[in-house]
Chimera marker file (.cmm) of the C-alpha trace (Angstrom):
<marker_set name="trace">
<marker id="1" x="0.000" y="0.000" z="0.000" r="1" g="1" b="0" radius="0.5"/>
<marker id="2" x="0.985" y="3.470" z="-1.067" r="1" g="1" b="0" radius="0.5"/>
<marker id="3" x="2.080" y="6.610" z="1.070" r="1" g="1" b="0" radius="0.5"/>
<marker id="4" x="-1.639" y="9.019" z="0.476" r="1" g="1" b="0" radius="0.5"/>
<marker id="5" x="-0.387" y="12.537" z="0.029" r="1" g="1" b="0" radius="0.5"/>
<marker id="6" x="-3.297" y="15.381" z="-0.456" r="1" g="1" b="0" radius="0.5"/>
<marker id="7" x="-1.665" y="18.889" z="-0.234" r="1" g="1" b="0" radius="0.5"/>
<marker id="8" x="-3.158" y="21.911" z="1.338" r="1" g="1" b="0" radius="0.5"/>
<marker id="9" x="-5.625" y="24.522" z="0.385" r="1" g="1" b="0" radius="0.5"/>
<marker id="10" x="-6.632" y="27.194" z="1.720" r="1" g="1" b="0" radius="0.5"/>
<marker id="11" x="-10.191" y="25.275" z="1.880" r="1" g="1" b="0" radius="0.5"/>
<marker id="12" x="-9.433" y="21.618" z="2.125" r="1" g="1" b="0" radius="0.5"/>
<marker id="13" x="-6.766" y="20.262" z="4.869" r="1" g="1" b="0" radius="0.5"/>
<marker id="14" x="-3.107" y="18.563" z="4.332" r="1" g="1" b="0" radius="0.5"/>
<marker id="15" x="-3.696" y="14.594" z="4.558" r="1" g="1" b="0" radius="0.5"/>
<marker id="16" x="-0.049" y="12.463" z="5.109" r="1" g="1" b="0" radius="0.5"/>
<marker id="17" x="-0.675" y="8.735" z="5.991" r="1" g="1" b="0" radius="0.5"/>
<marker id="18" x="1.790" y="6.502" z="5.793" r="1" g="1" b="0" radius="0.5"/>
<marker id="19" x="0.325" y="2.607" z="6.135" r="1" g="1" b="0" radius="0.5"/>
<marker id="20" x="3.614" y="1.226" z="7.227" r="1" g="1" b="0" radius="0.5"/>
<marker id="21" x="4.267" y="3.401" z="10.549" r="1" g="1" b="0" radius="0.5"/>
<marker id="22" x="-0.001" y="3.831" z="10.465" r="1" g="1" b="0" radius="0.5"/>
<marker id="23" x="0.546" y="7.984" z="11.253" r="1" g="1" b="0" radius="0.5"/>
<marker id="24" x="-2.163" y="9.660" z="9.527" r="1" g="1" b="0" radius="0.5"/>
<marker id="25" x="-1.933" y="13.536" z="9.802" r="1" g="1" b="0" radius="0.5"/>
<marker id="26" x="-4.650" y="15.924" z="8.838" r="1" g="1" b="0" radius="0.5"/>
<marker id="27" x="-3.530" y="19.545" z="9.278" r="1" g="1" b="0" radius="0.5"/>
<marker id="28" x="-5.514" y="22.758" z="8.397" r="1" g="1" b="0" radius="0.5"/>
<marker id="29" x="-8.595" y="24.646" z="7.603" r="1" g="1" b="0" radius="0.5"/>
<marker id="30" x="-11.409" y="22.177" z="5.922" r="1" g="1" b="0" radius="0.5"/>
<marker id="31" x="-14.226" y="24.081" z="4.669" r="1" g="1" b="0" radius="0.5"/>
<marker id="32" x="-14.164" y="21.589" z="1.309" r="1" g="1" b="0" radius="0.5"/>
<marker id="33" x="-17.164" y="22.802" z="-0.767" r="1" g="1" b="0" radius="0.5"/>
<marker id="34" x="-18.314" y="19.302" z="-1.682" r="1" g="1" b="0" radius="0.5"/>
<marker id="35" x="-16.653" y="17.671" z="1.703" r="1" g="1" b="0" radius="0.5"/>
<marker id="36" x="-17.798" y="14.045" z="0.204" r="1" g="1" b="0" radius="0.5"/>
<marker id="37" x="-15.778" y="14.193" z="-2.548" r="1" g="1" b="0" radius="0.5"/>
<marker id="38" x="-12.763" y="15.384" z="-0.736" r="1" g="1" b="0" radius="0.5"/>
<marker id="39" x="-13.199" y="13.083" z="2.324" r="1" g="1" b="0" radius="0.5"/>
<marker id="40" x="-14.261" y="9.745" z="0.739" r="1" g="1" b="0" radius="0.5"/>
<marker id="41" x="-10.402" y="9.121" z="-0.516" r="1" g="1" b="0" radius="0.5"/>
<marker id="42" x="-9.270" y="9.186" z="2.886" r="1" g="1" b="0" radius="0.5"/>
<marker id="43" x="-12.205" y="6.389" z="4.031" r="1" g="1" b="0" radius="0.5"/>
<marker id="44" x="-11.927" y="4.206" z="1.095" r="1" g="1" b="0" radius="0.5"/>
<marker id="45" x="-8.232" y="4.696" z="1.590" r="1" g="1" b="0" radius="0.5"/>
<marker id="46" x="-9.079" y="3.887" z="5.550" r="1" g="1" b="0" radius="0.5"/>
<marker id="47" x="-11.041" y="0.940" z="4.059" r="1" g="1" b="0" radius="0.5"/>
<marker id="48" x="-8.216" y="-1.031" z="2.057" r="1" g="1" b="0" radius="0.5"/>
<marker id="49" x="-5.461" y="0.183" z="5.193" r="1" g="1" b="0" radius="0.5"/>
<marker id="50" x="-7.570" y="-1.640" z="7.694" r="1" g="1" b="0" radius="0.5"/>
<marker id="51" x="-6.914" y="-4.761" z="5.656" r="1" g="1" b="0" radius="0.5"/>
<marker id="52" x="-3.621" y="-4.766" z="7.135" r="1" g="1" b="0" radius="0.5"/>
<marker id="53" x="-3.002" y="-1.855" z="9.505" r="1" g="1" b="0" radius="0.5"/>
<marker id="54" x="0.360" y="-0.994" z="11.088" r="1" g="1" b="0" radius="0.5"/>
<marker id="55" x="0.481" y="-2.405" z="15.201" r="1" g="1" b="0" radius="0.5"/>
<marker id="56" x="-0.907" y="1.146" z="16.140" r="1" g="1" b="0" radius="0.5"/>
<marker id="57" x="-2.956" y="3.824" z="14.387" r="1" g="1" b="0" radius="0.5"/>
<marker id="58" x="-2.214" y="6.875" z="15.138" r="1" g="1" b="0" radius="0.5"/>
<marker id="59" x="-4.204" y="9.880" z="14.074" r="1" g="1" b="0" radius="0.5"/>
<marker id="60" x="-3.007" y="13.438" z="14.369" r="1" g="1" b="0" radius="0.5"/>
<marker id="61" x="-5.252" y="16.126" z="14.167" r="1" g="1" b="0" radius="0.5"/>
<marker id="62" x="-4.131" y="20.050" z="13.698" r="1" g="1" b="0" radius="0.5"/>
<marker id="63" x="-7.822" y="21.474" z="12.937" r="1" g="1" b="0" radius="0.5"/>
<marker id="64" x="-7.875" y="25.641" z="12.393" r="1" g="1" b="0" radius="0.5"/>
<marker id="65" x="-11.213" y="25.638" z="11.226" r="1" g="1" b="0" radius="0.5"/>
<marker id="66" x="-13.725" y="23.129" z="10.330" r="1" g="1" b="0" radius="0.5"/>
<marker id="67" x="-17.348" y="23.318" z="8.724" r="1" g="1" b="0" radius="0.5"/>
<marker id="68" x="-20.524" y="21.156" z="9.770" r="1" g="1" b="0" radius="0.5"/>
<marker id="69" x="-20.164" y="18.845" z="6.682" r="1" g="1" b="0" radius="0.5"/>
<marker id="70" x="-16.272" y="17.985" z="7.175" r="1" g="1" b="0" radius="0.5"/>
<marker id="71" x="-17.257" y="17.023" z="10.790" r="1" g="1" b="0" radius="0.5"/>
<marker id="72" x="-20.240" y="14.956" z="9.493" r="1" g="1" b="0" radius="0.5"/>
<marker id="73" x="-17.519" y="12.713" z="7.727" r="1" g="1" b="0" radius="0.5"/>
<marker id="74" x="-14.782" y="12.931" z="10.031" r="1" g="1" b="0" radius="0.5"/>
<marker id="75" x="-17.078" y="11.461" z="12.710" r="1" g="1" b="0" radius="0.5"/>
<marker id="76" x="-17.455" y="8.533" z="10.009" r="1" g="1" b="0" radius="0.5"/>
<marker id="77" x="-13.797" y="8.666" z="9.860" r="1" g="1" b="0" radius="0.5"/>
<marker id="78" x="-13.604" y="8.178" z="13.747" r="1" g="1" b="0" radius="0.5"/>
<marker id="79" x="-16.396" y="5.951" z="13.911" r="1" g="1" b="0" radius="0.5"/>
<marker id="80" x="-14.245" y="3.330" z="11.226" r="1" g="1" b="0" radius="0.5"/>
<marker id="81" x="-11.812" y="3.393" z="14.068" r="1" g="1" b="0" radius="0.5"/>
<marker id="82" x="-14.109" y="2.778" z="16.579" r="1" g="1" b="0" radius="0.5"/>
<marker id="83" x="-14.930" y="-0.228" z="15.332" r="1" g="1" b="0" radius="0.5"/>
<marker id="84" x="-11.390" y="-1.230" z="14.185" r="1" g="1" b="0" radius="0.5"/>
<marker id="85" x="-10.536" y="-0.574" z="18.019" r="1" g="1" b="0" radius="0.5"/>
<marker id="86" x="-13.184" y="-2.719" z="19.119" r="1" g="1" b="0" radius="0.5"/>
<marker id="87" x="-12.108" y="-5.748" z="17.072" r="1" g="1" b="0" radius="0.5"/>
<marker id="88" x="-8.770" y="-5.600" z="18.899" r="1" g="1" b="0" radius="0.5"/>
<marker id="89" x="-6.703" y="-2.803" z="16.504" r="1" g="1" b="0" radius="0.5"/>
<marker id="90" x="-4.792" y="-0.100" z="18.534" r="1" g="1" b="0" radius="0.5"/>
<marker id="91" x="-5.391" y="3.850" z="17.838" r="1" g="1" b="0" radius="0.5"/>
<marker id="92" x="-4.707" y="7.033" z="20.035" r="1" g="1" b="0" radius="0.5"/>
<marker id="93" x="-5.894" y="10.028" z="18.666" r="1" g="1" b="0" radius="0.5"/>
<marker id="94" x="-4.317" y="13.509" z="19.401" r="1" g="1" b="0" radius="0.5"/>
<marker id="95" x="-6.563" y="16.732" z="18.843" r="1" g="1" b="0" radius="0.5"/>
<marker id="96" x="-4.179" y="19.697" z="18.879" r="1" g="1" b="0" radius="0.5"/>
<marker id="97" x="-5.889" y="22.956" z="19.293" r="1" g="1" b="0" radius="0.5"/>
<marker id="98" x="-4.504" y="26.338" z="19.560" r="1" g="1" b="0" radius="0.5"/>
<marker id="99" x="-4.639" y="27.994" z="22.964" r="1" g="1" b="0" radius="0.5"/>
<marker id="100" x="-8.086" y="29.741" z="23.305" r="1" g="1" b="0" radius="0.5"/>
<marker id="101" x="-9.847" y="28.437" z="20.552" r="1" g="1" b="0" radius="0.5"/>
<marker id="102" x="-12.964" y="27.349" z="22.078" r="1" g="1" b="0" radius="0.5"/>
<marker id="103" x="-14.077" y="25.971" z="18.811" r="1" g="1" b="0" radius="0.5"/>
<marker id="104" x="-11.935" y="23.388" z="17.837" r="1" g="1" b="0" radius="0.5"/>
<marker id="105" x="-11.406" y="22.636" z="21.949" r="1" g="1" b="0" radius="0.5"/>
<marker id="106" x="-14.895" y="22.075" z="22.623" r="1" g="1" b="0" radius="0.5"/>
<marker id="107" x="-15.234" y="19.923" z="18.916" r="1" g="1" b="0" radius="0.5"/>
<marker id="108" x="-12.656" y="17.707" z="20.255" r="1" g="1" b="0" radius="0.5"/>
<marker id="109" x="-13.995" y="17.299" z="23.503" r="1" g="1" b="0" radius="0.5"/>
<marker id="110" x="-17.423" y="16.368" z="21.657" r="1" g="1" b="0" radius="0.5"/>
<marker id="111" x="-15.459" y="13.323" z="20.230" r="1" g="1" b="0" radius="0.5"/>
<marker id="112" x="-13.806" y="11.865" z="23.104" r="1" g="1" b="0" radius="0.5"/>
<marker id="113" x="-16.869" y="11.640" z="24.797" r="1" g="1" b="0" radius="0.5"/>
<marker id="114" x="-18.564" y="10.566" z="21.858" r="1" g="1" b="0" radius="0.5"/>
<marker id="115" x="-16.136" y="8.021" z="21.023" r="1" g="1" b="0" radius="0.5"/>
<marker id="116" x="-14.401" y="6.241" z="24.155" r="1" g="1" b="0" radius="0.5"/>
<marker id="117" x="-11.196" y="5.492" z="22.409" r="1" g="1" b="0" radius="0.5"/>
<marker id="118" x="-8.259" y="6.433" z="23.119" r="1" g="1" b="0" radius="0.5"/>
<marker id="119" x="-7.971" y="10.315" z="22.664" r="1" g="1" b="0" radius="0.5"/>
<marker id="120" x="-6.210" y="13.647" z="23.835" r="1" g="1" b="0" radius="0.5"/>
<marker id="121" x="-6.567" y="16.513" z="23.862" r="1" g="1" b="0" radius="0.5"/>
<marker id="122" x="-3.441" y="18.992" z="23.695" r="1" g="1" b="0" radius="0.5"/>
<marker id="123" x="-3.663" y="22.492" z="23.541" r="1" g="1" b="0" radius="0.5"/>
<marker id="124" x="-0.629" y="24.557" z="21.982" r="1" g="1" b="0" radius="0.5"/>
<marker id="125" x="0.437" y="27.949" z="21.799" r="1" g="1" b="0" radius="0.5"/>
<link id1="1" id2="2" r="1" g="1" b="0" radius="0.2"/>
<link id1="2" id2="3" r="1" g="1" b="0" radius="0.2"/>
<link id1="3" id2="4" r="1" g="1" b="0" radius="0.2"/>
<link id1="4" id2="5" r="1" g="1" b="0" radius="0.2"/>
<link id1="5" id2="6" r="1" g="1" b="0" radius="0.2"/>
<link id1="6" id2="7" r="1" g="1" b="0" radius="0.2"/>
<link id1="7" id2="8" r="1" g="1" b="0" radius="0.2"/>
<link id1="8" id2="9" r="1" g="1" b="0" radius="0.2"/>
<link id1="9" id2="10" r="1" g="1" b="0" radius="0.2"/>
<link id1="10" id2="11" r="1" g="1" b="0" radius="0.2"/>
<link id1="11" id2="12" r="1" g="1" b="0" radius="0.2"/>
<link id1="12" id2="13" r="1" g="1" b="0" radius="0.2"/>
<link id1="13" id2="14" r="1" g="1" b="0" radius="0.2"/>
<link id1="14" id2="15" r="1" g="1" b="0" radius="0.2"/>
<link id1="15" id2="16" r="1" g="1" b="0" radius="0.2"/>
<link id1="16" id2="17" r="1" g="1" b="0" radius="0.2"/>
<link id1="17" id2="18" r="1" g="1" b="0" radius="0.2"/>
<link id1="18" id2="19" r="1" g="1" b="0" radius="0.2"/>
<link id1="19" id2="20" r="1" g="1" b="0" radius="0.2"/>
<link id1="20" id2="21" r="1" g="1" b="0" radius="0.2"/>
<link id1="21" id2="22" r="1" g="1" b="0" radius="0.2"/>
<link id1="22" id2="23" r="1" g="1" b="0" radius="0.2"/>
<link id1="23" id2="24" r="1" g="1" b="0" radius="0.2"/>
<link id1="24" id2="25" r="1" g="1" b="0" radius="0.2"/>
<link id1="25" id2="26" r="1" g="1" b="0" radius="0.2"/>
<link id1="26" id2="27" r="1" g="1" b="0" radius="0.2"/>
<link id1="27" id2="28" r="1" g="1" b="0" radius="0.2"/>
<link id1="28" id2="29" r="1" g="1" b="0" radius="0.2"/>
<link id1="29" id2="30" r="1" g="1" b="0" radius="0.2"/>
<link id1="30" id2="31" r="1" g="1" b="0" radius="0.2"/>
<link id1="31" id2="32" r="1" g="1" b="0" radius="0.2"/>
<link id1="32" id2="33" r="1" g="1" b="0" radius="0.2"/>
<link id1="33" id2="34" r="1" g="1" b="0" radius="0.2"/>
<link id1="34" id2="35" r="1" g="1" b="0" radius="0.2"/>
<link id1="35" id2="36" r="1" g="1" b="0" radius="0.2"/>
<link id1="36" id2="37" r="1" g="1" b="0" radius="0.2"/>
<link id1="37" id2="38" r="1" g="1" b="0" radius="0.2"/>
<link id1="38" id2="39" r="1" g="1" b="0" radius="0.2"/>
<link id1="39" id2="40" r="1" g="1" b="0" radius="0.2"/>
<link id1="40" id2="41" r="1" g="1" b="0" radius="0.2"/>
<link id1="41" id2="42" r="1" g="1" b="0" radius="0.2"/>
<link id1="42" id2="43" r="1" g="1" b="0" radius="0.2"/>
<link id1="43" id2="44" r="1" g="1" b="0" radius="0.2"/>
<link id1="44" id2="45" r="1" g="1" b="0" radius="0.2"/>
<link id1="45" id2="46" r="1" g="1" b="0" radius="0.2"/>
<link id1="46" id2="47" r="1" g="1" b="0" radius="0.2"/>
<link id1="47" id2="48" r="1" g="1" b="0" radius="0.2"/>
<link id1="48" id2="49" r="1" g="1" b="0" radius="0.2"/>
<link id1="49" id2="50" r="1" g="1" b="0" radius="0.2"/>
<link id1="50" id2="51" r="1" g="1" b="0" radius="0.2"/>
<link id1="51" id2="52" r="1" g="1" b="0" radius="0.2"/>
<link id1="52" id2="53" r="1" g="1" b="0" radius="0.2"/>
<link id1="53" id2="54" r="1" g="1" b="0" radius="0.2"/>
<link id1="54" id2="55" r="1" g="1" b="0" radius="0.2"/>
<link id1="55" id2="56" r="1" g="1" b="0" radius="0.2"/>
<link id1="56" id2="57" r="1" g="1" b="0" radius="0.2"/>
<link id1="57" id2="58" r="1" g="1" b="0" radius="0.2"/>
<link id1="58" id2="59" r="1" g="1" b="0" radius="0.2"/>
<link id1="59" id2="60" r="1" g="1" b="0" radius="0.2"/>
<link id1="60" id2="61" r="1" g="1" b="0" radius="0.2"/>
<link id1="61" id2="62" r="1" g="1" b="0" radius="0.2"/>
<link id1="62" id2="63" r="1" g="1" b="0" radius="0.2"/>
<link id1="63" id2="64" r="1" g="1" b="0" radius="0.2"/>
<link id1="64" id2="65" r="1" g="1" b="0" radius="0.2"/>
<link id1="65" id2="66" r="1" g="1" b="0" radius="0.2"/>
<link id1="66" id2="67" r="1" g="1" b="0" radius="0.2"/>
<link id1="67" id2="68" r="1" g="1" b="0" radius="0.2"/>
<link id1="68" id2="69" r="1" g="1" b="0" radius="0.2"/>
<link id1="69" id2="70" r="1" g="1" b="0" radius="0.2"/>
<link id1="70" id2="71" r="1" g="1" b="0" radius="0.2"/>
<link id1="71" id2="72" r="1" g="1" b="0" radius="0.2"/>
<link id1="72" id2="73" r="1" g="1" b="0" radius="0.2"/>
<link id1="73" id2="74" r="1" g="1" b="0" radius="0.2"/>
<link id1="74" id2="75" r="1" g="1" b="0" radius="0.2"/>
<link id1="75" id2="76" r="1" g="1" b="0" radius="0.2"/>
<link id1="76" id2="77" r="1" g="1" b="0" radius="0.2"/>
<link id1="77" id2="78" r="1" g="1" b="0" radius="0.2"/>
<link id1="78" id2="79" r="1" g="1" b="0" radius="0.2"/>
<link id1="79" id2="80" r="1" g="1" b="0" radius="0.2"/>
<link id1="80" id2="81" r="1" g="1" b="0" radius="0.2"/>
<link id1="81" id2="82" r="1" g="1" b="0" radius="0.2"/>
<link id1="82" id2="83" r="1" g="1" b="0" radius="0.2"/>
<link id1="83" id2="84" r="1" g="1" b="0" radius="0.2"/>
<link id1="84" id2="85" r="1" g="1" b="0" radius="0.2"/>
<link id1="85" id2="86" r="1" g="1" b="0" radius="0.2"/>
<link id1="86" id2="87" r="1" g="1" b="0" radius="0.2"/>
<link id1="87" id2="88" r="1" g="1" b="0" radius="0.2"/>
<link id1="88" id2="89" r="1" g="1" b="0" radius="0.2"/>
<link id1="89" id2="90" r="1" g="1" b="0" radius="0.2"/>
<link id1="90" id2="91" r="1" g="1" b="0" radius="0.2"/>
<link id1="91" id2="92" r="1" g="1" b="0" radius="0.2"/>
<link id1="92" id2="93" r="1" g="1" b="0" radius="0.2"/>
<link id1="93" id2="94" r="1" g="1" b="0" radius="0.2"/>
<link id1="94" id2="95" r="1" g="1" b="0" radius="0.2"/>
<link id1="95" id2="96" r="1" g="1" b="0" radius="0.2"/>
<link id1="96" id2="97" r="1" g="1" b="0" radius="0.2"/>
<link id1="97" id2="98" r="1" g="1" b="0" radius="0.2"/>
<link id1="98" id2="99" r="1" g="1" b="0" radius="0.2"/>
<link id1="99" id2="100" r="1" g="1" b="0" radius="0.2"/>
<link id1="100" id2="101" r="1" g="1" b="0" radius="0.2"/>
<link id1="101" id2="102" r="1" g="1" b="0" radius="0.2"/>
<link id1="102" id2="103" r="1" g="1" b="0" radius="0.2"/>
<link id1="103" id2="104" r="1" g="1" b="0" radius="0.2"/>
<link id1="104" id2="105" r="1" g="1" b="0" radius="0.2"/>
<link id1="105" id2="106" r="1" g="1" b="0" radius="0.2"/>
<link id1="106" id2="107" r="1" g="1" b="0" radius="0.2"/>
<link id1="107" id2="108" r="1" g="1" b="0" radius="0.2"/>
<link id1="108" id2="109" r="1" g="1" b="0" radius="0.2"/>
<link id1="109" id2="110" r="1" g="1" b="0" radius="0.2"/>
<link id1="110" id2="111" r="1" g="1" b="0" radius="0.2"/>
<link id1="111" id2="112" r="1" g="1" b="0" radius="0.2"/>
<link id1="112" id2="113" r="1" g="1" b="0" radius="0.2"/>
<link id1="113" id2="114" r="1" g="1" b="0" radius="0.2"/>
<link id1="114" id2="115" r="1" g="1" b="0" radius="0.2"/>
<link id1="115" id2="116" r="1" g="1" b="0" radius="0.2"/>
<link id1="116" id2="117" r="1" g="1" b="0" radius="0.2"/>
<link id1="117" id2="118" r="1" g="1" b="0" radius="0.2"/>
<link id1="118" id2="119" r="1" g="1" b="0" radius="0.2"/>
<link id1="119" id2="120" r="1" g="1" b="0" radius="0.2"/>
<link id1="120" id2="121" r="1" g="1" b="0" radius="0.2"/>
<link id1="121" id2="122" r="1" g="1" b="0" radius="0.2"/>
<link id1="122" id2="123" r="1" g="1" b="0" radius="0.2"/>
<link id1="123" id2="124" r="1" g="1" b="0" radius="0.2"/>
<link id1="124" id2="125" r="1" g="1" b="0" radius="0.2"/>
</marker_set>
C-alpha cells in the first residue's frame, strides 16, 4: 500500500498517511465545498489500510477551522476506528488545538466523549 499525500488549500486540509508506521496527519482549515468528494479518498483509503493496519494507528489532528459537513464525515472517519478498536486494533488520537480556541477545543472534547477510544486533547500555543 501506497504513502496518500493530499496537499493543502486554503479550503481543504493537508492529509499524510503513511500505512507502514499507520501515522495519519490531517492539518488545516477544511471548509471543502463538496466535503464528500474530498473526504471519501481518505475512508476508502481507511477501508483497504484496515486490511492490514500498522500495530498502532495513530491519528493526528491540527484542525484551524472546520465546517458542519467535514465534521459529518470525520465522525465517520472516527467511527471506522471505533470499530477497528473494538475488534482488537490499537489507535490514540491527538486533537491539537490552539490555545483559546474554544471551537476546535470544545469539537474535540465532543469526540472523546462521543467516542471512548483512546484520545487527547493537547492544547498549543
Amino acid at each position: 500500500m501506497r504513502l496518500l499525500k493530499i496537499n493543502k488549500t486554503p479550503n481543504t486540509p493537508g492529509i499524510e498517511f503513511n500505512p507502514e508506521t499507520g501515522l495519519l496527519k490531517i492539518e488545516g482549515r477544511s471548509i471543502p465545498e463538496n466535503p464528500g468528494e474530498f473526504f471519501e479518498n481518505l475512508i476508502n483509503w481507511l477501508e483497504e489500510y484496515y486490511s492490514n493496519p500498522a500495530q498502532i494507528t495513530q491519528l493526528e489532528l491540527f484542525l484551524e477551522y472546520i465546517n458542519s459537513g467535514s465534521s459529518k464525515y470525520l465522525l465517520s472517519i472516527f467511527r471506522m476506528i471505533k470499530k477497528k478498536y473494538s475488534e482488537g486494533n490499537n489507535c490514540v488520537v491527538n486533537w491539537y488545538y490552539e490555545e483559546d480556541d474554544e471551537a476546535i477545543q470544545s469539537l474535540g472534547e465532543h469526540f472523546k466523549t462521543s467516542l471512548r477510544i483512546p484520545f487527547n486533547l493537547i492544547e498549543y500555543v
